[in-house]
C-alpha positions as CSV (number, residue, x, y, z in Angstrom):
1,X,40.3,-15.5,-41.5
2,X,37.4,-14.8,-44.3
3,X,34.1,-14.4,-43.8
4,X,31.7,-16.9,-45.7
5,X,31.0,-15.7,-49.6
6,X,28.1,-13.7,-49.1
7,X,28.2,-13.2,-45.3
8,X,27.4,-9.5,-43.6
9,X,30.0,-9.1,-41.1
10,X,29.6,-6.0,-38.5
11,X,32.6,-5.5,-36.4
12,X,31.8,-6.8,-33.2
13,X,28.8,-8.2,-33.5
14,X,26.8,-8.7,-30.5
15,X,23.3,-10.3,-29.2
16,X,21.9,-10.3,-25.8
17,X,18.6,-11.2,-24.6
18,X,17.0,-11.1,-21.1
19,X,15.1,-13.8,-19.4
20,X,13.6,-12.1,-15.9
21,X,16.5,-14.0,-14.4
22,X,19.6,-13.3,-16.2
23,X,20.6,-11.5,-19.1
24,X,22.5,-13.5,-21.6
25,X,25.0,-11.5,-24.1
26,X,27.6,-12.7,-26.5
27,X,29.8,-10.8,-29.2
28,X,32.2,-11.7,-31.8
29,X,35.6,-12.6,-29.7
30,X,39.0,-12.5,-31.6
31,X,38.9,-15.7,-34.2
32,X,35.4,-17.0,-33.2
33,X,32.7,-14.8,-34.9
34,X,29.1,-15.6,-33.5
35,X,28.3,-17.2,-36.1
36,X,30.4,-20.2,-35.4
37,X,29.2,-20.3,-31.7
38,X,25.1,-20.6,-32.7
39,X,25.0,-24.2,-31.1
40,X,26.2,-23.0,-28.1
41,X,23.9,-19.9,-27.7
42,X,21.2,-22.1,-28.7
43,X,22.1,-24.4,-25.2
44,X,22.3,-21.4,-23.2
45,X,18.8,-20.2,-24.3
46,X,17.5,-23.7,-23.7
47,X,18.6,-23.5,-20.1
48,X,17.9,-20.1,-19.1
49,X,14.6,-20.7,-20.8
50,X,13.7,-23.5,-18.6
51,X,15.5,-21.6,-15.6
52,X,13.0,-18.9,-15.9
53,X,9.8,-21.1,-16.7
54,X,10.9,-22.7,-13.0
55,X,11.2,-19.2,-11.5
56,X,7.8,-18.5,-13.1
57,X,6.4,-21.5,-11.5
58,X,7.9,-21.1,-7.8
59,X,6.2,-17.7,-8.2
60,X,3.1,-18.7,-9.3
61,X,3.3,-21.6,-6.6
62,X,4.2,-18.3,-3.6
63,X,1.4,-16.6,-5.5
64,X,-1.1,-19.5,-5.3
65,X,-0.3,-19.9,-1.3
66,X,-0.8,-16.2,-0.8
67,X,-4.2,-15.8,-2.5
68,X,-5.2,-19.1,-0.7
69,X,-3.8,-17.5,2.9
70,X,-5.5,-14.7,1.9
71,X,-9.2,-16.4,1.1
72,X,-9.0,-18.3,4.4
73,X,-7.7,-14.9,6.6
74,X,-10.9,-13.8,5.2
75,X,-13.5,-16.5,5.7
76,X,-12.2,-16.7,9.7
77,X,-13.1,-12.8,9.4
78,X,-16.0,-13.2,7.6
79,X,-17.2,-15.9,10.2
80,X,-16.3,-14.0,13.4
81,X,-18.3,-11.1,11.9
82,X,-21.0,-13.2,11.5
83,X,-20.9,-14.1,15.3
84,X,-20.7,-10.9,16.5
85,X,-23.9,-9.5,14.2
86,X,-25.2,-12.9,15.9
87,X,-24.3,-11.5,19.0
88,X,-25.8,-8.5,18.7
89,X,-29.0,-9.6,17.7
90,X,-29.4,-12.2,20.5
91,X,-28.7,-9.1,23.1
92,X,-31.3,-6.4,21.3
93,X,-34.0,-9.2,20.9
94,X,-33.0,-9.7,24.8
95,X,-33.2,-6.3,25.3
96,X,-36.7,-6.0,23.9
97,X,-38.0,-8.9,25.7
98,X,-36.7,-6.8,29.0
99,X,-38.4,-3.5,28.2
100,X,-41.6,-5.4,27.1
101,X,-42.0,-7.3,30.0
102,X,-41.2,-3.9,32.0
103,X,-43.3,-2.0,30.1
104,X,-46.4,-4.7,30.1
105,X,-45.8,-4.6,34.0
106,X,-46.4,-0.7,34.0
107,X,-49.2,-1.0,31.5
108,X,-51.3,-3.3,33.9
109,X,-50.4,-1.0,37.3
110,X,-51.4,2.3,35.1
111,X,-54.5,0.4,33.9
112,X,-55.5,-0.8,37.2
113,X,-54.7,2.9,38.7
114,X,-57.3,4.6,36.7
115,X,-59.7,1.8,36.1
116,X,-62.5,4.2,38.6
117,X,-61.6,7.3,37.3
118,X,-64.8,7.8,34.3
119,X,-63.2,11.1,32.6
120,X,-59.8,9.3,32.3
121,X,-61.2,6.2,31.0
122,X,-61.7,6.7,27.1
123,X,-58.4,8.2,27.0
124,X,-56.6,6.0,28.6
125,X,-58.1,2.9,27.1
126,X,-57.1,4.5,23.7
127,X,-53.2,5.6,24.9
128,X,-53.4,2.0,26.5
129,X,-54.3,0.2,23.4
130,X,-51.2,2.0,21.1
131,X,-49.0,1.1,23.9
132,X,-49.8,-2.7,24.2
133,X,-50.0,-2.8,20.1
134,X,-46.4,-1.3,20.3
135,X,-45.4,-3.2,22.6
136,X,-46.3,-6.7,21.0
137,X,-44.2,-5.4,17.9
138,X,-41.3,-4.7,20.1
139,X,-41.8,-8.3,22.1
140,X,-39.4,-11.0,20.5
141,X,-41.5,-13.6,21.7
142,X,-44.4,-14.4,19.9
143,X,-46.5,-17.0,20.1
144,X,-44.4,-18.7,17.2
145,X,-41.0,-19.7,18.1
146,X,-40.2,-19.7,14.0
147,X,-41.2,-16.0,14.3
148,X,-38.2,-15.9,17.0
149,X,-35.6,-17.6,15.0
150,X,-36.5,-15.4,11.9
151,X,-36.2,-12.5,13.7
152,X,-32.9,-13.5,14.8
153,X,-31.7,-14.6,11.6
154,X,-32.6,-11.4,9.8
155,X,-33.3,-8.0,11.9
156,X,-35.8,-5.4,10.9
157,X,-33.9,-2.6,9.4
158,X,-36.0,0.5,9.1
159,X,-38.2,1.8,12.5
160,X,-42.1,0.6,11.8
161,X,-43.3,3.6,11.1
162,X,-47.0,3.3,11.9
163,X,-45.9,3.7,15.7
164,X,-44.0,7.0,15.1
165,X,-46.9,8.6,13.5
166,X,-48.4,11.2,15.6
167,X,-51.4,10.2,17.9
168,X,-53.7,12.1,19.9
169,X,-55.3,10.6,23.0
């Protein structure tokens, strides 16, 4: 059998080509060259080309759900982080609200205890006066209830430093 006037022929010519799902080869067989099975290659491109672009998809698609499992796993976290910062804040302001109710108690007995006593007087009016300005900035509950809920919703961060300064009395 001749070869077309003109044609290249290579002994056993072959072409492959992968497509992420299979890998498709063909190669001169005895009496068919490749040439003469083009329309054939061409079908088995087609199909494996719309294989693949399916097994693209379904992975994009898994892809798609994961992210998507992902974003929501986080939001639940995100939310129950959220709670427990909540949380937290609720029991410090409580805990404030405690010590200065404790503290206001001792304030009155230890101003009442040296309320007679003239050389402890100026001193203790002075200590007395830091202590009930510290506590105020302590107590959560101010006469403005929106002073409350913004205390809740954002905490101080830093210590206020104008009642770790040193003092004398």
């Amino acid at each position: 059998m001749g070869a077309a006037p003109g044609a290249v022929r290579h002994p056993q010519a072959r072409y492959s080509c992968s497509y992420g799902v299979a890998t498709l080869s063909w190669q001169d067989e005895r009496g068919r060259p490749l040439e003469t099975r083009l329309g054939e290659i061409v079908i088995a491109l087609e199909v494996a080309a719309t294989i693949a672009a399916k097994a693209t998809a379904e992975r994009n698609e898994i892809e798609r759900q994961r992210r998507m499992r992902r974003a929501e796993r986080e939001r639940r976290e995100r939310k129950a982080n959220l709670q427990d910062q909540r949380w937290a804040r609720l029991c410090k302001v409580t805990d404030n609200w405690h010590e200065a109710q404790r503290v206001r108690g001792f304030l009155s007995a230890f101003t009442e205890a040296v309320a007679d006593d003239k050389r402890l007087a100026g001193r203790a009016a002075k200590w007395a006066d830091w202590a009930e300005r510290y506590v105020r900035s302590l107590d959560p509950l101010p006469t403005d209830p929106e002073e409350v809920l913004r205390r809740l919703a954002k905490p101080r961060r830093k210590p206020r430093r104008e009642f770790y300064e040193d003092h004398e009395y």
